[in-house]
C-alpha positions in Angstrom: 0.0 0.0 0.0 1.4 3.7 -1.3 1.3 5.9 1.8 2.0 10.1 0.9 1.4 10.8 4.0 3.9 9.7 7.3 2.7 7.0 9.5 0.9 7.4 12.9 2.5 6.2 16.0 0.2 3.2 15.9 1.6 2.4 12.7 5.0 3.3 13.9 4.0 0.2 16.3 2.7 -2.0 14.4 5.5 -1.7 11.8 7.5 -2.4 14.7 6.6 -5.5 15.5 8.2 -9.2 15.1 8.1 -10.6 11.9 9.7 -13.2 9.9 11.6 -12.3 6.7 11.2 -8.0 6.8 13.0 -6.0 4.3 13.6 -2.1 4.5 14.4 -0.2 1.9 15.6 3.4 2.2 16.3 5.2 -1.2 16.9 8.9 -1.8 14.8 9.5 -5.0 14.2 12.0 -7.9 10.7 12.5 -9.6 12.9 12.0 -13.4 13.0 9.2 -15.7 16.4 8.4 -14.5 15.2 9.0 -10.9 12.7 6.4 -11.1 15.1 3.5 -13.0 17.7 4.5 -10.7 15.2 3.7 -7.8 13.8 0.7 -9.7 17.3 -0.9 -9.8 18.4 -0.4 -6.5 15.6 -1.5 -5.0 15.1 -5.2 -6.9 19.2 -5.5 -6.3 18.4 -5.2 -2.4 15.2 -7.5 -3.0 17.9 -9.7 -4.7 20.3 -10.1 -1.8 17.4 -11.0 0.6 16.8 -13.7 -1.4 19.9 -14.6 -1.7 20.4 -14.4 2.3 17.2 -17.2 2.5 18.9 -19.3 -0.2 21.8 -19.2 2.1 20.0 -20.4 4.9 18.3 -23.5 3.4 14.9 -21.6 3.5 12.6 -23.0 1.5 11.4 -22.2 -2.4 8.3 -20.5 -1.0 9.9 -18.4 1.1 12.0 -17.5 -1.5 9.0 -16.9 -3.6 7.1 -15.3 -1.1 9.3 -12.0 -0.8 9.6 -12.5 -5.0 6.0 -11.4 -5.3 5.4 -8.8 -3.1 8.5 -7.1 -4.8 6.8 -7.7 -8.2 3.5 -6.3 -7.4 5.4 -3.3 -6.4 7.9 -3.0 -9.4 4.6 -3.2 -11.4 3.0 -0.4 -10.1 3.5 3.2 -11.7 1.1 5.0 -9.7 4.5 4.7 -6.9 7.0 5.0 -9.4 5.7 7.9 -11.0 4.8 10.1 -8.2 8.3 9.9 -6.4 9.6 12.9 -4.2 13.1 12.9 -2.7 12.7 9.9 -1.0 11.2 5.8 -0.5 10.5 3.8 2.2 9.7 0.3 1.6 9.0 -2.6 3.9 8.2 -5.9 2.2 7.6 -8.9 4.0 5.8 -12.4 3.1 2.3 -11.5 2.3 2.9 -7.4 3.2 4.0 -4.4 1.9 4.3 -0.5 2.3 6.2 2.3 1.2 6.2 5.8 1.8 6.8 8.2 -0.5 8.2 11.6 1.0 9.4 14.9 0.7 12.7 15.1 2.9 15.6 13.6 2.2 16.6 10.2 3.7 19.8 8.2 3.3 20.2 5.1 1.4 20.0 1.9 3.3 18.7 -1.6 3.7 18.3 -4.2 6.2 16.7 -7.7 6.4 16.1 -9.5 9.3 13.1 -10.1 12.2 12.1 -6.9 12.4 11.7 -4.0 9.6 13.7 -0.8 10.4 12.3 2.3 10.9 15.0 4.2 12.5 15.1 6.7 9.9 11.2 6.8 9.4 10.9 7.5 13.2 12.8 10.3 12.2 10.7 11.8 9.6 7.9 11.2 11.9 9.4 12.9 15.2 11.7 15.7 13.7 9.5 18.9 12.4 9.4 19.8 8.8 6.5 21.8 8.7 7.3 25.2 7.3 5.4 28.0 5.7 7.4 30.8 3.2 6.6 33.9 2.0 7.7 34.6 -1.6 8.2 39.0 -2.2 9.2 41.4 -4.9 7.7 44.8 -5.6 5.8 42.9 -8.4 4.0 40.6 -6.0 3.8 38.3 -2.7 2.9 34.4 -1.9 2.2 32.2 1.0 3.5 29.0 0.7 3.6 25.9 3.5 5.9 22.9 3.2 5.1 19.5 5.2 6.3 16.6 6.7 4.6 14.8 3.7 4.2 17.4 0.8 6.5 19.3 -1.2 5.8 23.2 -1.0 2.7 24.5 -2.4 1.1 28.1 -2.5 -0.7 28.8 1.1 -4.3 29.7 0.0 -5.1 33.0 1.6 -8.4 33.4 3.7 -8.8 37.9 3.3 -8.6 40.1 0.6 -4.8 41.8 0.5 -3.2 44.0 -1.5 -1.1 41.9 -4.5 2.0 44.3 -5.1 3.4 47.7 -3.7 1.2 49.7 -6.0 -2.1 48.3 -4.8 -0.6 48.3 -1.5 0.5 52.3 -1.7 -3.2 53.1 -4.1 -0.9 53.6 -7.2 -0.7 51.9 -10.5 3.0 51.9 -10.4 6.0 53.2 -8.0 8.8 53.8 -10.6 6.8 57.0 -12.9 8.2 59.8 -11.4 5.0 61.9 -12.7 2.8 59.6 -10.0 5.4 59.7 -7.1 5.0 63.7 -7.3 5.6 64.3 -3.6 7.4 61.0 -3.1 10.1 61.5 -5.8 13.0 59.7 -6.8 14.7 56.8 -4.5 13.3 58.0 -1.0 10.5 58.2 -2.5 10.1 54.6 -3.5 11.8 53.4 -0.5 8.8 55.2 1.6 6.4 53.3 -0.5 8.6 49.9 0.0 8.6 50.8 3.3 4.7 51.1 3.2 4.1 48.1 1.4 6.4 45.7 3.8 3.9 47.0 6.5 0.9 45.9 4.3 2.1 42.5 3.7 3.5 41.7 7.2 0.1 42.1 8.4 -1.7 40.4 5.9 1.4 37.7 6.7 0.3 38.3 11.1 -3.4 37.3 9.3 -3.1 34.6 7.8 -1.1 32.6 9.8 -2.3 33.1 13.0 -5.2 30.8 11.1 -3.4 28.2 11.8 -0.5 28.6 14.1 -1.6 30.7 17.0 1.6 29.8 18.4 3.8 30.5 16.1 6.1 27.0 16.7 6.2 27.1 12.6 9.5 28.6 10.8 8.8 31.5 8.1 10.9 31.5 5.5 11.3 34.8 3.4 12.5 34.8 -0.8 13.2 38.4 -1.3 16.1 40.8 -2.7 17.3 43.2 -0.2 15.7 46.1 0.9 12.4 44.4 1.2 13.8 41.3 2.6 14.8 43.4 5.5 12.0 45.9 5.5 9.3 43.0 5.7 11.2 41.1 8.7 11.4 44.5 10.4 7.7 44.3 10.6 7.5 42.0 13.1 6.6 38.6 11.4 5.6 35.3 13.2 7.7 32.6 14.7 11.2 31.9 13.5 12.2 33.6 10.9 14.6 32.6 8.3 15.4 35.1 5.3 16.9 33.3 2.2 18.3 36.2 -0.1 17.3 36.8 -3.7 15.0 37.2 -6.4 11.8 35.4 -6.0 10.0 36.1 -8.9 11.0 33.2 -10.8 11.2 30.6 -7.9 9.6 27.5 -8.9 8.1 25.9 -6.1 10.9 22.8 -6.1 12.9 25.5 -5.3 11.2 26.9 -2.9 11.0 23.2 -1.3 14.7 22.5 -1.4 15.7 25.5 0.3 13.3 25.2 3.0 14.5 21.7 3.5 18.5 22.2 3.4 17.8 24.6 6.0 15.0 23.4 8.5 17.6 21.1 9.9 19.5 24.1 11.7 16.5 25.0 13.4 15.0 21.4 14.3 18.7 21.0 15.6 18.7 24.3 17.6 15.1 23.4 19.4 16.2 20.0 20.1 19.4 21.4 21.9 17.5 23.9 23.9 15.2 21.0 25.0 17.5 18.6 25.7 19.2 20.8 28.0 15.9 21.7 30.1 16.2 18.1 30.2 19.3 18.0 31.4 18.4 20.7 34.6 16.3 17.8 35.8 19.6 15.5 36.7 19.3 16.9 40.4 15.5 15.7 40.6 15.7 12.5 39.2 14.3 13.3 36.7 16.6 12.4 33.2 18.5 9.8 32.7 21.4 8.4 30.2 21.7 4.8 31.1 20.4 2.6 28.7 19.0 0.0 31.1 17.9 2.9 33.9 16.0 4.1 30.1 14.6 1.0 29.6 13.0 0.5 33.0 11.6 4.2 32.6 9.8 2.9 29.4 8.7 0.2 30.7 7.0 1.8 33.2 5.5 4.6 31.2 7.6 7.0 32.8 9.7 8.5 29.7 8.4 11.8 28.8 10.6 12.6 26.1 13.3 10.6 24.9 16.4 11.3 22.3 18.1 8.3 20.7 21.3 8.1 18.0 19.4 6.6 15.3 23.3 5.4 13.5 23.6 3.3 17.3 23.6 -0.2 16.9 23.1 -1.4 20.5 21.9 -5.4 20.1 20.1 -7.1 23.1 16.7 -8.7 24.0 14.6 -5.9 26.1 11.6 -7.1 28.2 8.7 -4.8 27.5 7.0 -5.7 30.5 9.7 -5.1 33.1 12.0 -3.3 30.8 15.2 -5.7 31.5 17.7 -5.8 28.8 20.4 -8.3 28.1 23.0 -7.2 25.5 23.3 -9.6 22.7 24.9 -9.1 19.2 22.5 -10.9 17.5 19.7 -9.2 19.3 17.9 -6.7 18.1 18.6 -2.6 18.1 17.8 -2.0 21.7 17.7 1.7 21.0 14.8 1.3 18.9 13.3 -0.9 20.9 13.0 1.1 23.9 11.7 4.1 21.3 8.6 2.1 20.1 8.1 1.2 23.9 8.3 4.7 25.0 6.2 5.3 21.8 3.6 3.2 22.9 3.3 4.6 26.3 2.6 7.5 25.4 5.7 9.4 25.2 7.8 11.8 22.6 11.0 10.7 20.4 13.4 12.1 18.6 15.4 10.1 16.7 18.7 12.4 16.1 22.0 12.0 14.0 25.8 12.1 15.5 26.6 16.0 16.5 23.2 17.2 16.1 22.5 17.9 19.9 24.4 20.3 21.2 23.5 20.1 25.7 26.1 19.0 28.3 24.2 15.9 29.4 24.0 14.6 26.1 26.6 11.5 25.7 26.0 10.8 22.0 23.8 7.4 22.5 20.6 8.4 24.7 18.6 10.8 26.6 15.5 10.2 28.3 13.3 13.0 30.4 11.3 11.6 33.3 7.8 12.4 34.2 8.8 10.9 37.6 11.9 9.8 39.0 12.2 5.8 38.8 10.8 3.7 41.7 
C-alpha cells in the first residue's frame, strides 16, 4: 500500500513489531525518468540479496518466492513510481508491503532481518518539517507551506490583501516619477517599500495566525534586499529565516529544497534547547542516560521525552513488560526498541544524527526525560 502521508504512532508500532523475513528499503529518489530507473534498480538489487540471504539459509522455495511477489507487485506499479519525491521507504515482508513516499531527504539503506527498520522513518515522523514561506518582490507576494509529507505548495489565503506595492500604496506603479509627485526619486520609493512591507507583514500576522496561533512554525522569506529586510522589520511570526534573492521566478521545487537544506539548523537548535531543560532535571531525578535505567523508565510509562542516536547499533533482548535488557549481538537494536516502547506509552522521540544535539548531558547514544523519578 502507497502511503503520501507519514505513519501514525500506531503504525509506527505496528511496523515495529516481530516478523519473519522484513525487508527495508531506504532510497533517496528524484521525480525523473532516470530517478525512477535508478530507484527501480536499487531496490530489486536489495530485494535480490534478501533472497539470496534465504537461499543461504536452506529456506525453503516459498519463502524465496514469497518475498519475490510482493517485490513484483510493487515493481509493477506506476502510480508509486511515477509520483516519487526525494525519498522511499519500503517494507516488504511475506504477504505485506508498504512504502512511503516523501518529501525530505533520507539516506540510502537496507536491512533484512526479524524486524523492519524504521530508525530513519521514526525520524521523519518525530523531527519537524513543517514550514510556511513567504515569496516577495515589488511585483508581487505568496504564502507557501511545506510538510512533513508534501512538497511546497502556495498557502491559500483566507482575506482580501493587497497583490503588489502599488495596490498596496493606491498607485498603479512606483517607478513613474510623474505619479510619485511628492514622493520623488529613491526616497520616495523606499517610503512606499517601506509602506508596502507594512501591508504584507500584516496580511502575513493574518493569515497565519489561522493556523499557528503559536507561532512554533519557521517563516521563510525569498526576497532581494531592501524588502527582505524591511518586511522582517515588521515583526513577522515565529522563527524567521530570510533566504536572499530574487523570487519572482522561484519555482516551487525551489522553494522546497531551500526550505529543507535549512530546516535542519533550526530542528537542531530546538532540540538542543530542550535537551538541555532536560538535562536541569539531573538533580530531581528526573533524566537519565543509562540505557537500562532508560529502559525500566519505558517500561514503566515514565519516559516523557526521549532522544536516541538513530546510527547506534546497540543489540540485546529488552523485556517490554519489566524493561530488563540483556545485550546480545545478535539481538535486536535496543535503541529502537525502547523508542517504540516509550512510543507506545505514550511518550515523545526524537530520533537524532551524530553532532546534532548540542546540551552538556548529552553522551551521544541516549537521553531520556522523566515524568517521575524511577521507583
Amino acid at each position: 500500500m502507497i502511503h503520501y502521508t507519514l505513519p501514525t504512532s500506531s503504525d509506527l508500532l505496528e511496523l515495529g513489531a516481530p516478523r519473519a523475513d522484513a525487508l527495508s528499503i531506504y532510497l533517496a529518489t528524484e521525480p525523473t525518468p532516470e530517478g525512477r530507473s535508478l530507484a527501480v534498480t536499487t531496490a530489486k538489487n536489495a530485494v535480490d540479496e534478501a533472497i539470496r540471504s534465504l537461499r543461504s539459509a536452506e529456506r525453503s522455495r516459498a519463502d524465496q518466492e514469497s518475498l519475490r511477489e510482493q517485490w513484483n507487485q510493487i515493481a509493477a506499479d506506476s502510480k508509486l513510481w511515477g509520483n516519487l519525491a526525494n525519498s522511499l521507504v519500503i517494507f516488504l515482508a511475506p504477504g505485506f508491503s508498504h512504502e512511503y513516499v516523501l518529501p525530505n531527504a533520507l539516506g540510502s539503506k537496507t536491512k533484512f532481518g526479524g524486524r523492519f527498520d524504521l530508525g530513519p522513518l521514526v525520524r521523519a515522523v518525530t523531527t519537524p518539517q513543517r514550514a510556511y514561506a513567504l515569496t516577495l518582490s515589488s511585483s508581487g507576494w505568496n504564502l507557501w507551506k511545506a510538510t512533513e509529507s508534501s512538497r511546497a505548495t502556495e498557502f491559500p489565503l483566507a482575506g482580501e490583501h493587497a497583490e503588489d506595492v502599488a495596490d498596496a500604496t493606491n498607485r498603479t506603479s512606483i517607478r513613474g516619477r510623474q505619479l510619485l509627485r511628492r514622493l520623488g526619486g529613491d526616497e520616495g520609493q523606499k517610503v512606499l517599500l517601506e509602506r508596502y512591507s507594512q501591508v504584507v507583514a500584516r496580511a502575513v500576522r493574518e493569515e497565519l495566525a489561522r493556523v499557528d496561533k503559536t507561532h512554533q512554525v519557521p517563516l521563510f522569506v525569498f526576497a532581494s534586499e531592501p524588502l527582505a529586510s524591511m518586511v522582517v522589520g515588521q515583526g513577522l511570526p515565529g522563527e524567521v529565516v530570510t533566504v536572499p534573492g530574487a523570487a519572482d521566478e522561484l519555482r516551487p521545487d525551489q522553494i522546497d529544497a531551500a526550505i529543507r537544506e535549512r530546516i535542519g539548523g533550526i530542528t537542531t537548535r530546538r532540540l538542543s534547547r530542550i535537551a538541555n531543560q532536560i538535562g536541569d532535571g539531573v538533580a530531581a531525578g528526573l533524566a537519565a542516560t543509562d540505557i537500562a535505567q532508560v529502559a525500566r523508565a519505558a517500561a514503566q510509562a515514565a519516559v516523557g521525552t526521549l532522544y536516541y542516536d538513530m546510527t547506534a547499533d546497540v543489540r540485546g533482548v529488552l523485556d517490554e513488560t519489566t524493561g530488563a535488557i540483556r545485550l546480545d549481538p545478535e539481538g535486536e537494536n535496543l535503541l529502537a526498541a525502547i523508542a517504540l516502547l516509550v512510543l507506545a506509552n505514550g511518550g515523545e522521540v526524537h530520533a537524532v544524527r551524530p553532532g546534532e544535539i548540542e546540551a552538556e548531558i548529552w553522551n551521544g547514544q541516549l537521553l531520556a526525560g522523566l515524568r517521575q523519578p524511577l521507583i
